[in-house]
C-alpha atoms as a printed R data frame, in Angstrom:
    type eleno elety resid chain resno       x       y       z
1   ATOM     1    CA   UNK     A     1  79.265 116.678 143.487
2   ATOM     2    CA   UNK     A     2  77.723 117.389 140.358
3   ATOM     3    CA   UNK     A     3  79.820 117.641 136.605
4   ATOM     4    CA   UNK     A     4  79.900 120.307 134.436
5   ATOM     5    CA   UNK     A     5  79.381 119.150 130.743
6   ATOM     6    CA   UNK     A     6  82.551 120.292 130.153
7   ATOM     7    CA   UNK     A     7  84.001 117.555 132.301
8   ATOM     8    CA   UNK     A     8  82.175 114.730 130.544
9   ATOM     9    CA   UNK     A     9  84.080 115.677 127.550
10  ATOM    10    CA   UNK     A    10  87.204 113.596 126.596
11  ATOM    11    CA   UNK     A    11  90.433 114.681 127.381
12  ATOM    12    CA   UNK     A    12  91.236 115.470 123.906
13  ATOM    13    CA   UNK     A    13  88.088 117.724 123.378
14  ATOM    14    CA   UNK     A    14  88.970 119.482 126.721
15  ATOM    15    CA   UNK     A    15  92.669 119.971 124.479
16  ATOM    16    CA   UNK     A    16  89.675 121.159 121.183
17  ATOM    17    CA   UNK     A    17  88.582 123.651 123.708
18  ATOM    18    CA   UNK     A    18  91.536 125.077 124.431
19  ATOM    19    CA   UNK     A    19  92.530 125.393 121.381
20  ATOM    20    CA   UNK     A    20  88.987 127.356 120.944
21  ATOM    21    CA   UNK     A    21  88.302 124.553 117.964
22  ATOM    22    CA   UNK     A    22  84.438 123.900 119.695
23  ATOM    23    CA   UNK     A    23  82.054 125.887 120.795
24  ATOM    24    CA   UNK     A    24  81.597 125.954 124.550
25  ATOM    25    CA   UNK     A    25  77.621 124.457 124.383
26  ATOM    26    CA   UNK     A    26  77.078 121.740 126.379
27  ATOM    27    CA   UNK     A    27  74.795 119.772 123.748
28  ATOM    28    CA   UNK     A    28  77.829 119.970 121.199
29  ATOM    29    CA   UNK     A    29  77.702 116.910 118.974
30  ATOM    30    CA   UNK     A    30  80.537 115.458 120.743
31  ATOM    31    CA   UNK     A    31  79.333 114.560 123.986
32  ATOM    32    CA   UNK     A    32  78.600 110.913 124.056
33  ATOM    33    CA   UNK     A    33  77.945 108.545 126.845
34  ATOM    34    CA   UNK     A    34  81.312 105.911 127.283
35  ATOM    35    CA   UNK     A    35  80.640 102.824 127.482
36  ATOM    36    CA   UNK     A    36  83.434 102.227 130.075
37  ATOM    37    CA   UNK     A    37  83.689 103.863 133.884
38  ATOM    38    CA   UNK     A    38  86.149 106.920 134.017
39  ATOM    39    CA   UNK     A    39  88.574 104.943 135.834
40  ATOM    40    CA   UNK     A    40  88.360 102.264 133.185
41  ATOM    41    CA   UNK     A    41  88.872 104.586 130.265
42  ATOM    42    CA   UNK     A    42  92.220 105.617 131.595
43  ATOM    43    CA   UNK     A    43  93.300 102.629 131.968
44  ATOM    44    CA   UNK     A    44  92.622 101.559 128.470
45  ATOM    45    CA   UNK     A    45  93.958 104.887 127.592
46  ATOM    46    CA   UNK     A    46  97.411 104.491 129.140
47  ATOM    47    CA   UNK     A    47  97.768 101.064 127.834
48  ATOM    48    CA   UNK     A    48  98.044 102.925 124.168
49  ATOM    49    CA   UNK     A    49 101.770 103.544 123.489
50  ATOM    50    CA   UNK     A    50 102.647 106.128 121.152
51  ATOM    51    CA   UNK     A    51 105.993 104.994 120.720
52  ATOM    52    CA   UNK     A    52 107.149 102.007 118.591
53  ATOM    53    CA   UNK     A    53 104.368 101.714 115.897
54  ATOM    54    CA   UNK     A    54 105.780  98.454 113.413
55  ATOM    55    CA   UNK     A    55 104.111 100.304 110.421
56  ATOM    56    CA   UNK     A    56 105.750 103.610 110.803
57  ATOM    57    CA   UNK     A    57 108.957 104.253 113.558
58  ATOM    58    CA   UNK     A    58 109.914 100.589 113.382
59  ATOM    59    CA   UNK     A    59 109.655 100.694 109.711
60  ATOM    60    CA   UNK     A    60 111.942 103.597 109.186
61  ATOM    61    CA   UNK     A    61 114.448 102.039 111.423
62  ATOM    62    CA   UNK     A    62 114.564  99.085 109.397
63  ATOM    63    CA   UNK     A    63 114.845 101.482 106.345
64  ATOM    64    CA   UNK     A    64 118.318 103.416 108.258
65  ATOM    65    CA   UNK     A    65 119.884 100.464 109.228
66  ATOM    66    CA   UNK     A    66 119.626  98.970 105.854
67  ATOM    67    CA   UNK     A    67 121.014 102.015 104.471
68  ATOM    68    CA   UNK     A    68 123.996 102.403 107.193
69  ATOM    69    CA   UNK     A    69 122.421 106.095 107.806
70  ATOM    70    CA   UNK     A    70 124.403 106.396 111.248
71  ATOM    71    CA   UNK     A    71 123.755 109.278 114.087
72  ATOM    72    CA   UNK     A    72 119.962 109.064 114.802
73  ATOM    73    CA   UNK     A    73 118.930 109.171 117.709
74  ATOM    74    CA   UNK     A    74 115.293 108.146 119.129
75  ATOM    75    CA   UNK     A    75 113.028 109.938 122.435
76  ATOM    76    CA   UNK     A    76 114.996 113.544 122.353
77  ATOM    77    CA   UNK     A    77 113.326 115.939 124.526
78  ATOM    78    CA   UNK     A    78 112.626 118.392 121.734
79  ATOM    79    CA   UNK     A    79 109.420 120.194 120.851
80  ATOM    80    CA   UNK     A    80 106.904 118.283 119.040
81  ATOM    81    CA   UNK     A    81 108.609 114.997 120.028
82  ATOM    82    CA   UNK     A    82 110.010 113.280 116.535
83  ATOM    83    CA   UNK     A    83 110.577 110.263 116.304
84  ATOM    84    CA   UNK     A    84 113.832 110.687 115.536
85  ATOM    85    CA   UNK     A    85 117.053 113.178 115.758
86  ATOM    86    CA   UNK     A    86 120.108 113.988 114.013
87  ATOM    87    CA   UNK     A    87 121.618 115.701 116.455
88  ATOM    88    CA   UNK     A    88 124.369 116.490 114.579
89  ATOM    89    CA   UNK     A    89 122.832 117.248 111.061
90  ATOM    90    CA   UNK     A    90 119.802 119.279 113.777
91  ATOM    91    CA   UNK     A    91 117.659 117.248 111.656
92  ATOM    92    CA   UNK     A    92 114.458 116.404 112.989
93  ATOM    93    CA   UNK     A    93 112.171 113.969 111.338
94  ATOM    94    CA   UNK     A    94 108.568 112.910 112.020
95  ATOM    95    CA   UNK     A    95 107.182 109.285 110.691
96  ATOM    96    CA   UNK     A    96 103.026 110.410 110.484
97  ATOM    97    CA   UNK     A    97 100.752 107.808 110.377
98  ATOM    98    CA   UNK     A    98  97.892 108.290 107.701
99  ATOM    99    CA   UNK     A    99  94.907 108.452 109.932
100 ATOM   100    CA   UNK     A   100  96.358 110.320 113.333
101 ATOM   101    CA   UNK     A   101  98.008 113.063 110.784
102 ATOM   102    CA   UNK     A   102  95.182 113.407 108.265
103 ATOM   103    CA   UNK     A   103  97.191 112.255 105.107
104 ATOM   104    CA   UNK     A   104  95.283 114.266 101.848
105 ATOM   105    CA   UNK     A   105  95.868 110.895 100.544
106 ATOM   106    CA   UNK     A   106  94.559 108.023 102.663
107 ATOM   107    CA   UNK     A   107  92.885 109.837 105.610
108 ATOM   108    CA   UNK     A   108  89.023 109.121 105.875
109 ATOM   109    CA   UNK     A   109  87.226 109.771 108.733
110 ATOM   110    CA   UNK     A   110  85.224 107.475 110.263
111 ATOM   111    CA   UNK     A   111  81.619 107.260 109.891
112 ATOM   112    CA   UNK     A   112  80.883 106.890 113.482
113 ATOM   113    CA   UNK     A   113  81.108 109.706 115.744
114 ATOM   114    CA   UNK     A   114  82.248 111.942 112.561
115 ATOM   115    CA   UNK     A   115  82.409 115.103 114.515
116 ATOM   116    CA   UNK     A   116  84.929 113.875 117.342
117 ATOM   117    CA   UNK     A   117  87.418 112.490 114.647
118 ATOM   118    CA   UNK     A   118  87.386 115.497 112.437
119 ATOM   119    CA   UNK     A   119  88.085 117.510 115.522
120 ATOM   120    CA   UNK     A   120  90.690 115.306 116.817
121 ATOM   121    CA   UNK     A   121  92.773 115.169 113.675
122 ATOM   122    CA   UNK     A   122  92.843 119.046 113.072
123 ATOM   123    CA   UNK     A   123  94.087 119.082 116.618
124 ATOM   124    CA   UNK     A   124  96.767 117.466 115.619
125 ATOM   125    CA   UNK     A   125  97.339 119.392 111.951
126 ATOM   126    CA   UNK     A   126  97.764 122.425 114.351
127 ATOM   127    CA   UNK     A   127 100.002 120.764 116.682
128 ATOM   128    CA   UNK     A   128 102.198 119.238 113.530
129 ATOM   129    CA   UNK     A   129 102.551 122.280 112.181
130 ATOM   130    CA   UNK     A   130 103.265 124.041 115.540
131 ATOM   131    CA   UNK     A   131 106.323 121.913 116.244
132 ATOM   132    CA   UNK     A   132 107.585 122.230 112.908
133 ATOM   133    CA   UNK     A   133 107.346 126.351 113.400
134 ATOM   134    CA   UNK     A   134 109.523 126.190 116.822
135 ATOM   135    CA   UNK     A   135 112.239 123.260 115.581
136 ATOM   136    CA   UNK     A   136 112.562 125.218 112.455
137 ATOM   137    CA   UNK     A   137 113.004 128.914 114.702
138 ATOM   138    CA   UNK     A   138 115.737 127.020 116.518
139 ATOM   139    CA   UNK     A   139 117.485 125.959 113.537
140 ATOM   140    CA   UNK     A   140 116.491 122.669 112.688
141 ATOM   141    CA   UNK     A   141 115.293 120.762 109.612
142 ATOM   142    CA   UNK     A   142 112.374 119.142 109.663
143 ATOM   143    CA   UNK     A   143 111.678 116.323 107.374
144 ATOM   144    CA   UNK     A   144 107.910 114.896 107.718
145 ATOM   145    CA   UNK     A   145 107.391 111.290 106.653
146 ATOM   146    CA   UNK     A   146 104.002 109.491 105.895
147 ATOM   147    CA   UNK     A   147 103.246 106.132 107.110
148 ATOM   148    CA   UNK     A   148 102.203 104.857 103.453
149 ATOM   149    CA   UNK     A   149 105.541 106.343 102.084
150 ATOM   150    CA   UNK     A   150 107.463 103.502 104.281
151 ATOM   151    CA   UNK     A   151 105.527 100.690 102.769
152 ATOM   152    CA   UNK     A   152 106.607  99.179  99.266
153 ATOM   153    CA   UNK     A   153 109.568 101.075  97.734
154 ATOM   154    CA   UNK     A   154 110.758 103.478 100.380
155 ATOM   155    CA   UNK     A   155 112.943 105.224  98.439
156 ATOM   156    CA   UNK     A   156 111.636 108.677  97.748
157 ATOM   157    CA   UNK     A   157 111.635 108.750 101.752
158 ATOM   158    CA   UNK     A   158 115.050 107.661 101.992
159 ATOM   159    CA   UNK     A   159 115.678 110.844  99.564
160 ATOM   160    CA   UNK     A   160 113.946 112.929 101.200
161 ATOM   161    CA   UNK     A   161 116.088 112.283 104.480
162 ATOM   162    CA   UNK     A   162 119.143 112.133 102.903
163 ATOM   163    CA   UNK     A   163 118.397 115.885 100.960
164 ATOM   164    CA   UNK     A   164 117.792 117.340 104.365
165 ATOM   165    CA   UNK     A   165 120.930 115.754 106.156
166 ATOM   166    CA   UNK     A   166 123.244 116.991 103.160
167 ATOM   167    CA   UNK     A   167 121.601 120.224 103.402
168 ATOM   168    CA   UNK     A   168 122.563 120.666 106.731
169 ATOM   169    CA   UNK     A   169 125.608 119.536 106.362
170 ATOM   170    CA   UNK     A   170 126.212 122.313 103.565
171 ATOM   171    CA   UNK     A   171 124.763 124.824 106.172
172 ATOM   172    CA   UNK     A   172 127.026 123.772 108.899
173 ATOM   173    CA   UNK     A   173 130.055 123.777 106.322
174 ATOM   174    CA   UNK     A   174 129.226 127.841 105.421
175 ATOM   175    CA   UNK     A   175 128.215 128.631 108.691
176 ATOM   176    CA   UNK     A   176 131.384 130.405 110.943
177 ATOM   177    CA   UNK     A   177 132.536 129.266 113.830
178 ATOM   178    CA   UNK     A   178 132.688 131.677 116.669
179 ATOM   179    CA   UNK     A   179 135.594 130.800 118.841
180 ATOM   180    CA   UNK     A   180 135.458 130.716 122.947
């Protein structure tokens, strides 16, 4: 059975494409050979956990605890998946790390295979702002973290959180309650 080009592209290109970030040409700069078997590549793939990350999620646990900021929650089925809820507050808050976000600051793509990695991290720009645009329609807060904003003297984070959760707890104070 014979492969369209399209299929020899990685699974996040195929995401590029839909997305309509690439062109549809088969010869695109993308398209590499992998070192690794198909079958092999998943399985390195799936071994990549995108939960638990010591330099960002960890980190800002640390940060809450020390804090006593109660009421999080982690893993809430909401859109955009952050890392952690107030469900309470209906604050949402996303720790980014620096090179998988694209910070203005720190992000530099790598030299190798340029084209891919540009690609990739606009993909997820889009998507980050995407899931900010729905939580936000439904009435959440969203508070964005960077990864380098954890390290060192957290604090400006730590304000940045704590702004959001007293907003919303100003908003729930003015809002009326509707009675059943």
């Amino acid at each position: 059975m014979e492969s369209t080009a399209r299929e020899l592209y990685h699974p996040v290109v195929n995401l590029a494409y839909e997305l309509d970030l690439l062109s549809a040409q088969p010869h695109h700069p993308i398209a590499m050979a992998d070192i690794y078997s198909k079958t092999k590549r998943s399985e390195i793939m799936a071994a990549v956990r995108s939960r638990g990350n010591k330099a960002t999620e960890i980190a800002l646990v640390l940060l809450l605890r020390r804090h006593k900021l109660w009421g999080w929650r982690r893993h809430v089925s909401l859109a955009g998946k952050p890392d952690f809820v107030f469900p309470e507050e209906r604050v949402a808050v996303f720790v980014d790390g620096c090179f998988w976000h694209g910070c203005p600051a720190h992000f530099k793509a790598p030299k190798s295979n340029r084209s891919f990695w540009v690609t990739k991290i606009r993909s997820n720009k889009i998507r980050d702002k995407s899931a900010t645009r729905q939580l936000r329609k439904l009435g959440w807060i969203v508070v964005r973290i960077w990864q380098h904003e954890l390290k060192g003297k957290a604090m400006p984070s730590l304000e940045k959180l704590t702004r959001a959760l007293d907003a919303s707890s100003k908003q729930q104070r003015t809002r009326p309650k509707f009675e059943r």
